[in-house]
Backbone as numpy.savetxt, mean C-alpha at the origin, in Angstrom:
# Nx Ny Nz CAx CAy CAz Cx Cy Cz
17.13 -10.76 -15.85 16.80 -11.51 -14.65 15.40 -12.08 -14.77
15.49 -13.76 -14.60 13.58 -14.08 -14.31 13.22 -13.78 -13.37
13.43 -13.50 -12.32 12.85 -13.15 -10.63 12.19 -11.89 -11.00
10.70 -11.81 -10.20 9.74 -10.74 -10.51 10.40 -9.93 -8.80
9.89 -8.74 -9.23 10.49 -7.50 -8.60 10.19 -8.47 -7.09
9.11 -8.67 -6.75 8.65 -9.17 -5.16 9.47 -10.27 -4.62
9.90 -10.79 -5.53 11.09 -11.58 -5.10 12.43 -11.48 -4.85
12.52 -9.83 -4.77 13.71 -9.43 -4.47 13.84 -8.26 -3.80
13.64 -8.76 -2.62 13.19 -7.50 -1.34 14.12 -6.74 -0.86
15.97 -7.41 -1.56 16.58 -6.29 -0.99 16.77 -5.41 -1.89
16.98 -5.24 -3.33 16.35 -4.09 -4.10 15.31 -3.46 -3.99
14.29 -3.75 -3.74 12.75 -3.86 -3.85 12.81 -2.67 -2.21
14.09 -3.33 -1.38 13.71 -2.43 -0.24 14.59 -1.06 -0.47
15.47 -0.97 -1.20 16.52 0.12 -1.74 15.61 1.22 -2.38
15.09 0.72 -3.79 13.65 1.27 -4.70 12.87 2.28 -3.62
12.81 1.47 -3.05 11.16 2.29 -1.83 11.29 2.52 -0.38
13.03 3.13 -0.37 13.62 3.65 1.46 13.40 4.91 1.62
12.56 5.68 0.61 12.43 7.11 1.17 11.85 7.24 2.36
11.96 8.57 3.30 11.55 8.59 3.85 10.57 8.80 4.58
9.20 7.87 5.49 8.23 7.71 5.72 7.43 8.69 6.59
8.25 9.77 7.18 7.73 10.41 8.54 6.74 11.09 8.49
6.50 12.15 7.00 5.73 12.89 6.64 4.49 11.64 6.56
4.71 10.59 6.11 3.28 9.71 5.84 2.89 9.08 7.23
3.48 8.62 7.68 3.29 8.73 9.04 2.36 9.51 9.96
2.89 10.55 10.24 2.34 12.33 10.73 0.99 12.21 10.04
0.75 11.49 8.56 -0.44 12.33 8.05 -1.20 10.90 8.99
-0.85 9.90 8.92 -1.68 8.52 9.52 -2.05 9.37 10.61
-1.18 9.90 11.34 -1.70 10.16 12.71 -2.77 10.75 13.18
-2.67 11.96 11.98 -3.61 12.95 12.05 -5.14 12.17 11.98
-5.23 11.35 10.89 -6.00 10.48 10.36 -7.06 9.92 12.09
-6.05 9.07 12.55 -6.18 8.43 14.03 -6.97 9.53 14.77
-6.35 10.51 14.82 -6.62 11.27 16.25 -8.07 11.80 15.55
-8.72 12.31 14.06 -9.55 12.78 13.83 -11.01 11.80 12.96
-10.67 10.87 13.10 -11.78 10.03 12.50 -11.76 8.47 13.42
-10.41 7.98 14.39 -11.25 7.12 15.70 -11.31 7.32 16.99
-12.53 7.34 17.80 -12.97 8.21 18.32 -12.03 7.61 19.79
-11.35 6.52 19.56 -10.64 6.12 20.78 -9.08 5.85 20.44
-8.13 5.44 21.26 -6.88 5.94 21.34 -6.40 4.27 19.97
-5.39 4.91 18.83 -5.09 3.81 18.15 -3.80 3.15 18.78
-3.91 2.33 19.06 -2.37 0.93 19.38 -1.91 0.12 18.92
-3.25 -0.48 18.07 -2.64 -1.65 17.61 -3.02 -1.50 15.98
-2.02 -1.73 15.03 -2.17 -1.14 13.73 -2.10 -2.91 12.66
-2.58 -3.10 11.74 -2.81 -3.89 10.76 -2.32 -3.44 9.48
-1.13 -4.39 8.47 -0.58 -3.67 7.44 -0.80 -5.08 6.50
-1.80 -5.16 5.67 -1.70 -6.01 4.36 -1.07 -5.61 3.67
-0.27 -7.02 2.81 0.65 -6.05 1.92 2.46 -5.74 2.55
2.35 -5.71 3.39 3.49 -5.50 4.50 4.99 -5.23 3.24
4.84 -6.03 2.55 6.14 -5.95 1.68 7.65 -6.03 2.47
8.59 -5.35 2.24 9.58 -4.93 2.93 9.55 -4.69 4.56
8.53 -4.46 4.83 8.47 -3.80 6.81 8.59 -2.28 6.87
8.65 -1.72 5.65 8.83 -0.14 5.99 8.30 0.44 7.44
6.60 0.24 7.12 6.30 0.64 8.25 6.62 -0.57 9.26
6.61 -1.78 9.56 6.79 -2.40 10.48 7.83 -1.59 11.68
8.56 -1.20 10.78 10.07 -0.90 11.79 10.04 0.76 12.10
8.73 1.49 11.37 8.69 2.72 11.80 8.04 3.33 13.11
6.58 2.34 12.79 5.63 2.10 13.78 5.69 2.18 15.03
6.68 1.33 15.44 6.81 1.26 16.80 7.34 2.28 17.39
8.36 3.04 16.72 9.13 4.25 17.34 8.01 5.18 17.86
6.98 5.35 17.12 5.52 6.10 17.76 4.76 5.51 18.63
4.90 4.55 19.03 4.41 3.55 20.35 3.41 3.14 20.10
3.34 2.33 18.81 2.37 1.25 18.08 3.22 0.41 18.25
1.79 -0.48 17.80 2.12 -2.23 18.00 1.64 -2.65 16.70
2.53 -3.23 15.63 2.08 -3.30 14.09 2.14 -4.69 13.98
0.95 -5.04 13.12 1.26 -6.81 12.43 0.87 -6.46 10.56
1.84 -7.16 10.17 2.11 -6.94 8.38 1.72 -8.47 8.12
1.25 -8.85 6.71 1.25 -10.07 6.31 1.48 -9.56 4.60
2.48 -10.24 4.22 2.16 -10.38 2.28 2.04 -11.97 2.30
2.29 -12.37 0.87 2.30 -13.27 0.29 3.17 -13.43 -0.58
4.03 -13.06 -0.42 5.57 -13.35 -1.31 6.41 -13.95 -0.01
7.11 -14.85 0.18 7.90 -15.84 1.11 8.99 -15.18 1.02
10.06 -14.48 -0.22 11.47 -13.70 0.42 10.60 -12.04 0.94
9.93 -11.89 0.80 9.25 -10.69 1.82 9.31 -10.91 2.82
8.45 -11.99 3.13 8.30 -12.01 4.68 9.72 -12.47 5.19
10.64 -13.46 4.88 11.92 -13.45 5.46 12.80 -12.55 5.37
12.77 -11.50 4.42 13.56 -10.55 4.82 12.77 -9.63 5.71
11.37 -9.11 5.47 10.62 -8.67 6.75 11.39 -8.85 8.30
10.93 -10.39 8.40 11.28 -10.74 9.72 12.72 -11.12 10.60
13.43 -11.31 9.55 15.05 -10.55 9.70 15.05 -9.42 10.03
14.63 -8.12 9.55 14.59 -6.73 9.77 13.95 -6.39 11.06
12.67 -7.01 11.53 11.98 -6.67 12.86 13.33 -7.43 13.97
13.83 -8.40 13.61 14.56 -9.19 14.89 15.27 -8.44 14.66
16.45 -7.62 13.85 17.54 -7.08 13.45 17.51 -5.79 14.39
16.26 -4.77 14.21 15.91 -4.12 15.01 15.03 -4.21 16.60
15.41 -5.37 16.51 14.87 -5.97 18.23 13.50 -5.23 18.36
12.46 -5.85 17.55 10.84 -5.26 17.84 10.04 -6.51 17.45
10.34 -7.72 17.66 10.12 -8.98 18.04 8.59 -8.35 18.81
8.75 -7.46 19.81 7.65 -7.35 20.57 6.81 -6.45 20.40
6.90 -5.63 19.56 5.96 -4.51 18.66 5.72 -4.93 17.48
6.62 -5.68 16.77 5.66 -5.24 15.15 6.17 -7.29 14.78
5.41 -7.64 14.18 4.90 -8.86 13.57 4.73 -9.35 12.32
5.39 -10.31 11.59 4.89 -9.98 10.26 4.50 -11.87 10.02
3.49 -11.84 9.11 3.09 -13.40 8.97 2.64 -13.40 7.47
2.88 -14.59 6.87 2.27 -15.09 5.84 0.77 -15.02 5.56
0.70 -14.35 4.49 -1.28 -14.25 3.96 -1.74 -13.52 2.64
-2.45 -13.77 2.31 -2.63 -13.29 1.13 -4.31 -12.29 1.23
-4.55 -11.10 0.89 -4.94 -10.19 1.35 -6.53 -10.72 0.63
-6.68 -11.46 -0.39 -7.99 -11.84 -0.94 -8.57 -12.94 0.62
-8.19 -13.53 1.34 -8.72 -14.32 2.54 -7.84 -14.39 3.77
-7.33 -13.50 4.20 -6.63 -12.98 5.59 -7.48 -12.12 6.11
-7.79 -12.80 7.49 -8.88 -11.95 8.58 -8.28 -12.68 9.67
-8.41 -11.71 10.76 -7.90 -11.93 12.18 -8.83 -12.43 13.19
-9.03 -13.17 14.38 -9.77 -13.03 15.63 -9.43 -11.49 16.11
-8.02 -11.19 16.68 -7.92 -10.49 17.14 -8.27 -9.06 16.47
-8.75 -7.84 16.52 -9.40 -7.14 15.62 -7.86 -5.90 16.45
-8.11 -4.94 15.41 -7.04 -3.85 15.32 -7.69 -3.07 15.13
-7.28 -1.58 15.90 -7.78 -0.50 15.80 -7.90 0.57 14.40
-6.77 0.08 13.79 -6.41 0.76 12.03 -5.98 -0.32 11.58
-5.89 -0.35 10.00 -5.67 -0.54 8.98 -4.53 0.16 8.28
-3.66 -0.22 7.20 -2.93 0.73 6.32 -2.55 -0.11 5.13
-2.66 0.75 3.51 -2.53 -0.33 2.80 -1.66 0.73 1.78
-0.76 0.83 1.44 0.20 2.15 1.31 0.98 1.75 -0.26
0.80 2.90 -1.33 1.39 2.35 -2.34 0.68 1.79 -3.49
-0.98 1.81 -3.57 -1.95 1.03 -4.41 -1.30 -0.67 -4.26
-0.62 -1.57 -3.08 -0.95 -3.03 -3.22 -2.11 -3.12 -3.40
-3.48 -2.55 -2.94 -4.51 -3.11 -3.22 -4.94 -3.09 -4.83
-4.19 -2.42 -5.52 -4.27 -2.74 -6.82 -3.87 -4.16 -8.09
-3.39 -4.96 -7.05 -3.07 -6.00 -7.29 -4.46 -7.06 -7.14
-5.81 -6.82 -6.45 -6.93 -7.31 -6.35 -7.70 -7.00 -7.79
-7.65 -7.78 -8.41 -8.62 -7.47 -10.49 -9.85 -7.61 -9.94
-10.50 -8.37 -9.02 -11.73 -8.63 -9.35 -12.87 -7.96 -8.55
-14.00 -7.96 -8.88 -14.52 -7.21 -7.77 -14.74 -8.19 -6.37
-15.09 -9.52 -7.02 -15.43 -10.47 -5.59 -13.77 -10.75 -4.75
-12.96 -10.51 -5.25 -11.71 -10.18 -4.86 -11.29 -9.27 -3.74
-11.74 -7.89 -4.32 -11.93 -7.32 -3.21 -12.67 -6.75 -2.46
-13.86 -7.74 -2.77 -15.20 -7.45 -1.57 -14.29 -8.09 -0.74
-14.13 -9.17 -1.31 -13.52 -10.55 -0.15 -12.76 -9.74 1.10
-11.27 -8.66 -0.03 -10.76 -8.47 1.09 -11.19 -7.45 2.09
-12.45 -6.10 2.12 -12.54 -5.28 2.35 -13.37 -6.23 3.13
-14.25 -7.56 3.23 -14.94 -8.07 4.58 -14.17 -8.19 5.16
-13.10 -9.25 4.84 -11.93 -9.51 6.08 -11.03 -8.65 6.76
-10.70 -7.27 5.92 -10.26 -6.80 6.94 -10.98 -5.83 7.80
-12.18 -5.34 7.21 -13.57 -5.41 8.16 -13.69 -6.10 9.73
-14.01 -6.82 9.32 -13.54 -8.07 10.62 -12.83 -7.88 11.41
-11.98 -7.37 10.80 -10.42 -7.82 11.72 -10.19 -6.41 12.19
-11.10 -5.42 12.07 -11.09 -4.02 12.74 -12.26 -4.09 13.45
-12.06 -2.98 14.95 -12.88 -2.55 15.58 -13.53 -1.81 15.15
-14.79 -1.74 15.63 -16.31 -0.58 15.06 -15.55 0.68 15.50
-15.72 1.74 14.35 -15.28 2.66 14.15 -13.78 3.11 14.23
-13.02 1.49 13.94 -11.72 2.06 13.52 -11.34 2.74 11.82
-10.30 2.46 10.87 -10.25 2.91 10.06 -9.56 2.47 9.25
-9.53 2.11 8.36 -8.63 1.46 6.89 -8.40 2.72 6.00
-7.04 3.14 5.89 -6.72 4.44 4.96 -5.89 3.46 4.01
-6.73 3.69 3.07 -5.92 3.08 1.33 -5.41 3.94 0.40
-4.22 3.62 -0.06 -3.52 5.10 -1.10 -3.69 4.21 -2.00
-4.13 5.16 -3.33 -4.08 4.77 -4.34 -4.59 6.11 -5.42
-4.44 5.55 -6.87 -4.85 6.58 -7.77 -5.91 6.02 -8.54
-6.96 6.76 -8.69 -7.72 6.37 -10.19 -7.37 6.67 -10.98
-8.11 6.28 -12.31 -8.12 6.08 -13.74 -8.32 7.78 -14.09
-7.02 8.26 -15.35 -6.96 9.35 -15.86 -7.82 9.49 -16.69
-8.39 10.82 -16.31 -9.45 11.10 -17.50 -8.84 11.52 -19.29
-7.76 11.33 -18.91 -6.44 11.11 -20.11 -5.39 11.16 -19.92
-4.96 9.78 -20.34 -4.01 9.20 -20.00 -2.70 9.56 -20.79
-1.72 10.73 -20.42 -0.81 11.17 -21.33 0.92 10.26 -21.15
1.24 10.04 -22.39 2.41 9.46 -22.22 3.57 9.68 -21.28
4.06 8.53 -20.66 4.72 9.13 -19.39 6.49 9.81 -19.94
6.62 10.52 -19.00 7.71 10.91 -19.59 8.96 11.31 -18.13
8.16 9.91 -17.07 8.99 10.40 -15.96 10.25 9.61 -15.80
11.42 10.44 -15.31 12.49 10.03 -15.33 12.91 9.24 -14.28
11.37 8.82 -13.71 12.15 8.01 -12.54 12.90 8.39 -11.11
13.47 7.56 -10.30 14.14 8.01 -9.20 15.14 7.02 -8.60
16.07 8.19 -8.08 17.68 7.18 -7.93 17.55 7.10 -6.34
17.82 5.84 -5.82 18.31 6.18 -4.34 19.28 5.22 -4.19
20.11 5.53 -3.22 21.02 4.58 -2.84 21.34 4.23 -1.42
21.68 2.54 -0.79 21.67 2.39 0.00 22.60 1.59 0.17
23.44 1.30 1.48 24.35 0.11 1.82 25.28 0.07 0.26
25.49 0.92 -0.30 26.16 0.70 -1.62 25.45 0.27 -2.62
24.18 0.27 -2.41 23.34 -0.17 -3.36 23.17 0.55 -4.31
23.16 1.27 -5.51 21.99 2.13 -5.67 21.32 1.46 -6.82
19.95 1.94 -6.74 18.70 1.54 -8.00 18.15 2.97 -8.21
18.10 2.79 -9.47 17.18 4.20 -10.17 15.53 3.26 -11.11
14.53 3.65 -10.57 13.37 2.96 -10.86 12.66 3.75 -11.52
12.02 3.24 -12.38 11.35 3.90 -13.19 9.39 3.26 -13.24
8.66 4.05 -12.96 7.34 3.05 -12.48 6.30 3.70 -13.60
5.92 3.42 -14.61 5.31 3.91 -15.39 3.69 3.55 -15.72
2.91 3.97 -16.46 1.48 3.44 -16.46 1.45 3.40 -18.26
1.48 2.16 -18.74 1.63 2.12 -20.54 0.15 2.49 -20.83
-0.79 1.66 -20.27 -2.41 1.86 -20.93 -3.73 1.91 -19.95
-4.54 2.07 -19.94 -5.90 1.42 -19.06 -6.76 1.58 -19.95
-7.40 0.09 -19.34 -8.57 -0.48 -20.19 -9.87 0.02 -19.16
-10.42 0.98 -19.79 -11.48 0.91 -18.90 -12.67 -0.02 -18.58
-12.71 -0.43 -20.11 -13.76 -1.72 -20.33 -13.67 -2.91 -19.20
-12.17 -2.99 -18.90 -12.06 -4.34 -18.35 -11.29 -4.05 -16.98
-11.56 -2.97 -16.84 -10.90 -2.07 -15.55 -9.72 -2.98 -14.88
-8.79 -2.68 -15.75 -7.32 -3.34 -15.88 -6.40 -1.97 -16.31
-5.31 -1.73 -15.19 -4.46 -1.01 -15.54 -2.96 -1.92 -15.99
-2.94 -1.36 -16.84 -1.34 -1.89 -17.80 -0.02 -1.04 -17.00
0.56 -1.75 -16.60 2.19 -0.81 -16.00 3.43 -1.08 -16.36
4.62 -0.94 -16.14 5.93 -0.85 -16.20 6.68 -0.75 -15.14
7.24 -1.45 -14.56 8.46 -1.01 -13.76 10.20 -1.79 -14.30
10.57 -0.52 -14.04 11.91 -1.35 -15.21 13.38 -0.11 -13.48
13.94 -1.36 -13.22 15.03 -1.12 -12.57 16.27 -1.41 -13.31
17.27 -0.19 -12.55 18.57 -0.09 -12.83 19.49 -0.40 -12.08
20.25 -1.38 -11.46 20.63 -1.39 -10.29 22.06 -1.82 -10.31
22.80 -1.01 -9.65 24.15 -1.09 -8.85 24.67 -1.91 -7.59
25.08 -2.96 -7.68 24.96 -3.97 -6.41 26.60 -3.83 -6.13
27.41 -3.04 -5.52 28.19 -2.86 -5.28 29.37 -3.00 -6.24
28.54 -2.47 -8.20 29.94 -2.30 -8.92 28.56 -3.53 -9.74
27.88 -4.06 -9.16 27.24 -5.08 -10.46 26.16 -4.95 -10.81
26.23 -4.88 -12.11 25.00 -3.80 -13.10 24.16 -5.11 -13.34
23.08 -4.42 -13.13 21.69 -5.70 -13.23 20.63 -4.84 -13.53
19.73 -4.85 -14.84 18.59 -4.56 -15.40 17.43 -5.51 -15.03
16.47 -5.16 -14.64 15.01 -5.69 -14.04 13.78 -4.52 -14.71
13.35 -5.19 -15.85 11.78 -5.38 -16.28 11.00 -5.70 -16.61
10.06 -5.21 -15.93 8.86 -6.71 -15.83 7.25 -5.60 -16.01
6.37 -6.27 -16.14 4.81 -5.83 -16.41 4.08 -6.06 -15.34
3.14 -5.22 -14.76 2.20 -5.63 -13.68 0.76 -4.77 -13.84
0.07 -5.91 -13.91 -1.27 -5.88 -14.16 -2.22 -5.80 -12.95
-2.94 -4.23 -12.71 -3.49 -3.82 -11.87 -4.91 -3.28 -12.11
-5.69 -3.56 -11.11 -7.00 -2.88 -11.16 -6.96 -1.47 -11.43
-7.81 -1.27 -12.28 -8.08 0.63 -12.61 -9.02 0.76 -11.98
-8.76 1.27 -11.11 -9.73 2.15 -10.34 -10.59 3.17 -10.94
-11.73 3.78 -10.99 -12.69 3.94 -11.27 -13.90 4.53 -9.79
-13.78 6.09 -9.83 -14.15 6.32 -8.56 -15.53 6.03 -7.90
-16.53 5.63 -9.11 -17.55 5.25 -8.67 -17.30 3.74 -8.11
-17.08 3.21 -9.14 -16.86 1.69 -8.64 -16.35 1.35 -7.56
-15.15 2.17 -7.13 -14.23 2.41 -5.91 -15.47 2.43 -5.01
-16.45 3.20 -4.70 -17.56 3.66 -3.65 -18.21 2.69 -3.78
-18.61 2.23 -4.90 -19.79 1.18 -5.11 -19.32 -0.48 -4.18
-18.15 -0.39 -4.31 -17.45 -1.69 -3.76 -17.13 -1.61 -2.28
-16.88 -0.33 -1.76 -17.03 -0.09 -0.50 -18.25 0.02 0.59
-19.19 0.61 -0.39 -20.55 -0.04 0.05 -21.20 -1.17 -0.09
-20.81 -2.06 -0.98 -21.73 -3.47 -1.29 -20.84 -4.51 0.20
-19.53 -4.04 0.42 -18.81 -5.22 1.31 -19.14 -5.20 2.60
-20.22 -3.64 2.99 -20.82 -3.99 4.37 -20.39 -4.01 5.44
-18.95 -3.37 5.10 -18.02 -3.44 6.61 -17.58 -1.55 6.32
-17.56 -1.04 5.48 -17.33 0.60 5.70 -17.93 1.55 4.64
-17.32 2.02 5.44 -18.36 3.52 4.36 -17.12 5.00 4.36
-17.31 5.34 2.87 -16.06 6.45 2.58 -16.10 7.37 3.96
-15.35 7.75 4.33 -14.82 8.94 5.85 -14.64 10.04 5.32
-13.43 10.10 4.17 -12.84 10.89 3.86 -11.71 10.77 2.83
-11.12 11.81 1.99 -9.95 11.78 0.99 -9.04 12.92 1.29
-8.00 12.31 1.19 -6.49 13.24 1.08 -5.80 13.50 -0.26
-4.92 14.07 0.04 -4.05 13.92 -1.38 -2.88 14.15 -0.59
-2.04 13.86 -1.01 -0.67 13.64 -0.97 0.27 15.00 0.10
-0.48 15.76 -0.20 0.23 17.32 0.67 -0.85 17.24 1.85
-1.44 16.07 2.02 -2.45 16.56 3.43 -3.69 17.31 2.96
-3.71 17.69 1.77 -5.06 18.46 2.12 -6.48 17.88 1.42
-7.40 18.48 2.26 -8.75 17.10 2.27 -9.51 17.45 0.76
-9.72 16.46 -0.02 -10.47 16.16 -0.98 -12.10 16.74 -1.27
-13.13 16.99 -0.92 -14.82 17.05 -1.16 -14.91 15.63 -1.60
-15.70 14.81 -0.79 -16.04 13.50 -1.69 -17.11 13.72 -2.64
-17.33 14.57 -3.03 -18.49 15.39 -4.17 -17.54 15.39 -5.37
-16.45 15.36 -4.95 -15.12 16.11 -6.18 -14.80 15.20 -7.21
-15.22 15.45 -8.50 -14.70 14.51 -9.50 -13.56 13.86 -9.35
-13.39 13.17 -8.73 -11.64 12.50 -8.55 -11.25 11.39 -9.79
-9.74 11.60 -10.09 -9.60 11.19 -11.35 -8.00 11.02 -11.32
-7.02 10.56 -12.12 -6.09 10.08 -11.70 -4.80 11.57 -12.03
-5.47 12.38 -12.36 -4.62 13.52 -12.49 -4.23 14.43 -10.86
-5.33 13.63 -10.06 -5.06 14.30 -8.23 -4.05 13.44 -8.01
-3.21 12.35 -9.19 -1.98 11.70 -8.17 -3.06 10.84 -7.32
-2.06 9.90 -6.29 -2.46 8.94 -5.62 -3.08 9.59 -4.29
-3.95 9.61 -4.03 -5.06 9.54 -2.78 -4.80 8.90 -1.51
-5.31 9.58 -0.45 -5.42 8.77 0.36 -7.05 8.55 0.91
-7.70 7.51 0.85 -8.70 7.09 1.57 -8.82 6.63 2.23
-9.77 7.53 3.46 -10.31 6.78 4.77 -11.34 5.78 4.81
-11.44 4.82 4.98 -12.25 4.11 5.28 -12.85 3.95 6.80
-14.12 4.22 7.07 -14.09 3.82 8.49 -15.33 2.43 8.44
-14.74 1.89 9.55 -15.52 0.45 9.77 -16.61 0.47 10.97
-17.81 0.10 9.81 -19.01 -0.10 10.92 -19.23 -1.28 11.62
């Protein structure tokens, strides 16, 4: 297949339907303990599929998503009308290097390392002003992602099957190299997919920022809109921002809070 994975949101939404509640619960916790006033209205760059769009609201948020892939956002916004939340959750065209709002939002959420798709650093100063901006003083931007392994061992994961509507895809998301020099991570994602009896192979390469935990801080402080809060890991439990972090803690969650 030539179509890159983002262009095919109803696999793309099969791949990544696990379920969200536990990540959710941890957002919440997040909310109730680092902004100091009640969260409502939530901001999702990146939006992809609508995962959260269509979760959100059941907790009595009001969500707006934007990517930059065009069958995203139309299957997005099929899915919000589909589930009649036209009036809670929102999704619009934008691309996360220069998307900033008037209206400012109480949180942020950027779920999955999309922000790893930003290579440059003026890239994502850019985006960490704008969505700066587009948050209230002392709301919060929580970004998941992983840094760079302090050795990087050959992957040997088998991947994961889910199936949906008769769908099923078994995905396989791998990390081939990182350059630290040029703080570029090398990846893999190679799908298997079952479309009701029709076998279709999808793989493709995606070239992502390596994170690098100083740099990570260093870039959060030069953009002037936040300062580290706090780190998670994946089971909820809190990080030391003293703590050598490195890509063997798995993907992170970071708080960002906005001054």
């Amino acid at each position: 297949m030539n179509k890159k994975l983002y262009n095919l949101p109803k696999y793309y939404d099969v791949a990544f339907s696990w379920d969200i509640t536990f990540e959710i619960k941890l957002f919440q916790k997040f909310f109730k303990r680092y902004v100091p006033f009640d969260v409502k209205n939530i901001l999702e760059p990146a939006c992809g599929t609508g995962r959260f769009l269509v979760s959100f609201p059941e907790y009595g948020y009001h969500i707006t998503g934007y990517d930059n892939s065009p069958e995203m956002i139309e299957y997005t916004q099929k899915r919000v009308a589909d589930e009649g939340l036209r009036n809670r959750a929102a999704v619009i065209t934008g691309d996360m290097r220069s998307t900033k709002f008037k209206t400012q939002f109480d949180a942020a959420i950027n779920s999955i390392n999309s922000l790893g798709y930003l290579l440059s650093d003026d890239d994502i100063l850019s985006h960490l002003r704008n969505t700066g901006e587009s948050l209230r003083s002392e709301g919060i931007y929580i970004v998941h992602l992983a840094c760079a392994c302090d050795k990087l061992e050959p992957c040997e994961d088998e991947g994961w099957i889910i199936e949906k509507n008769r769908i099923r895809v078994k995905t396989i998301w791998a990390i081939e190299k990182e350059d630290r020099q040029k703080k570029i991570s090398y990846q893999v994602c190679k799908m298997e997919i079952n479309d009701h009896g029709k076998n279709i192979v999808l793989e493709e390469q995606h070239i992502l920022r390596l994170w690098i935990f100083e740099d990570l801080k260093s870039l959060i402080r030069k953009s002037g809109k936040f300062e580290l809060a706090a780190i998670y890991d994946e089971s909820h439990k809190q990080i030391p921002l003293n703590t050598h972090i490195c890509g063997e803690l798995g993907n992170l969650y970071y708080v960002l809070k906005a001054l």
